[in-house]
N, C-alpha and C positions, 0 to 999 in steps of 0.2 A: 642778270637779266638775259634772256631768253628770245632773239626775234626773229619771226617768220616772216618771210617775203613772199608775198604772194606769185604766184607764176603768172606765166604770158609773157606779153612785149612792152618795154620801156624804153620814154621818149626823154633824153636827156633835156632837160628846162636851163637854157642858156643866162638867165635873166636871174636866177637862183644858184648859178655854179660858177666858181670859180677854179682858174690855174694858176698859182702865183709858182714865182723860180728866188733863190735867194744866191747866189755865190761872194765869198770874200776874193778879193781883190788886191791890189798894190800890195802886194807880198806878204796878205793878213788882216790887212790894215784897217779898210773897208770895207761895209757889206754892200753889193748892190741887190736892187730886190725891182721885180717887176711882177707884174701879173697881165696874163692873154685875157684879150677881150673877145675872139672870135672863137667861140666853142660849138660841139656837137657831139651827139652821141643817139645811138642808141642799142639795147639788149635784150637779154629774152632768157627768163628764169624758168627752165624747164623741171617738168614734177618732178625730179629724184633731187631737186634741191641745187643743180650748180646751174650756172649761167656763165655767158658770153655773150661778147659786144665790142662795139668799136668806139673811142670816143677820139676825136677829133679838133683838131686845135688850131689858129692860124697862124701859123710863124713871124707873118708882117704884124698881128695885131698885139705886139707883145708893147709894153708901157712902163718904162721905168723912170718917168716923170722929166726924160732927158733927150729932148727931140736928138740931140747930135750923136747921144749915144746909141739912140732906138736906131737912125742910121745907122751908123758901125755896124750894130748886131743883124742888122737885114739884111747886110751885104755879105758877098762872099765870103770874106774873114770868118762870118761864123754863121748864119742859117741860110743864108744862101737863098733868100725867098723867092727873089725871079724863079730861079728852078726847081725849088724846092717847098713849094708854099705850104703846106701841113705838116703839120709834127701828129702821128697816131698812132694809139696803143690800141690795140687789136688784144681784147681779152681773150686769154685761148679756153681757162676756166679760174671761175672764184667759185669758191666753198667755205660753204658758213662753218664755221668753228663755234666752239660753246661761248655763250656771252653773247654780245655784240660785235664780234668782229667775224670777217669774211678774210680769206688767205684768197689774194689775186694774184694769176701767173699770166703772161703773155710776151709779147711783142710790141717795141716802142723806135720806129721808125722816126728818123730827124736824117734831116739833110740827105734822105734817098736809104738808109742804113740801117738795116734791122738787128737789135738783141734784144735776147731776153732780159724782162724783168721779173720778180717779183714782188710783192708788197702785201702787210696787213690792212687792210681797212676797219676801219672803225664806224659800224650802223649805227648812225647816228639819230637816224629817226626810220620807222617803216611802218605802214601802214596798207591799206587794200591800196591806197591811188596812190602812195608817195613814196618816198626811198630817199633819204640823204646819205651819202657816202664822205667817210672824211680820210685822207690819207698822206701819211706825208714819208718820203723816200728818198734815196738819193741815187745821183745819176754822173756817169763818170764823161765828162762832155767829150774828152779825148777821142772814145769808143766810138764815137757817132762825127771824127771829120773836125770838131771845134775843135783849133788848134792852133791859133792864133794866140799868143803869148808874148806880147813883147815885152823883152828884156825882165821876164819872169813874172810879171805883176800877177800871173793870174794859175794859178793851182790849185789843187784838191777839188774837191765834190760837188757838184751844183744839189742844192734840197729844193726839191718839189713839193711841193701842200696842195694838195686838192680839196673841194670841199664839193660833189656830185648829186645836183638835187633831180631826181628821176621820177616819171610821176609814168601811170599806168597809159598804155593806148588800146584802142580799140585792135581784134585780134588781125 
């Protein structure tokens, strides 16, 4: 399948998209999993077909069903949200690939700290007013300052899933 996105500017629909994060834990052992509740975004699919945008996330509004641990993670030990309150990727450009996927490259700022990422996304629905994005990647917590570890419990790769539902705005 074959999908065209309409051009213009798109307003990310917070109410239809989700951020979840998943990392194991205790040396393996365990998966934690949360998902942000405070998102934003928005882009702009220019005629030769690529776009850029910013989407926007709020580091306090993360939820891992663990009041004490949503603590922990607020705190400087690891997002640091007094000083640090968004976590945001700044797309520098996606480009649609044949099929339904788009190749996304940019910049994913957490705790003040830029690197590049990049990622395939998966077009999961497009239409003149609407855009779902689905994506899922992983993210090296280290790179960006999380670095809190005690007594080893906590290694390897944090996976991100996205699912970005985009809908058209006026120009």
């Amino acid at each position: 399948m074959t999908v065209a996105v309409e051009t213009g500017l798109w307003q990310l629909d917070p109410t239809a998209s989700t951020v979840a994060v998943r990392h194991r834990t205790i040396w393996g052992l365990v998966t934690v999993k949360g998902s942000f509740t405070a998102l934003s975004g928005r882009g702009e699919v220019k005629p030769d077909g690529t776009a850029e945008g910013t989407v926007t996330v709020g580091a306090a509004s993360l939820d891992t069903k663990n009041a004490k641990r949503d603590q922990h993670l607020r705190s400087a030990d690891f997002f640091d949200v007094d000083r640090h309150p968004e976590i945001i990727f700044v797309v520098g450009a996606a480009e649609a690939r044949p099929g339904d996927t788009a190749q996304i490259t940019g910049q994913l700022t957490v705790r003040g700290i830029s690197r590049p990422q990049a990622f395939t996304a998966r077009i999961a629905q497009a239409d003149a007013d609407a855009l779902t994005l689905e994506a899922e990647f992983t993210v090296d917590r280290e790179q960006f300052g999380l670095v809190w570890n005690q007594m080893g419990m906590m290694r390897g790769l944090t996976t991100v899933n996205a699912t970005l539902r985009l809908t058209r705005t006026a120009e």
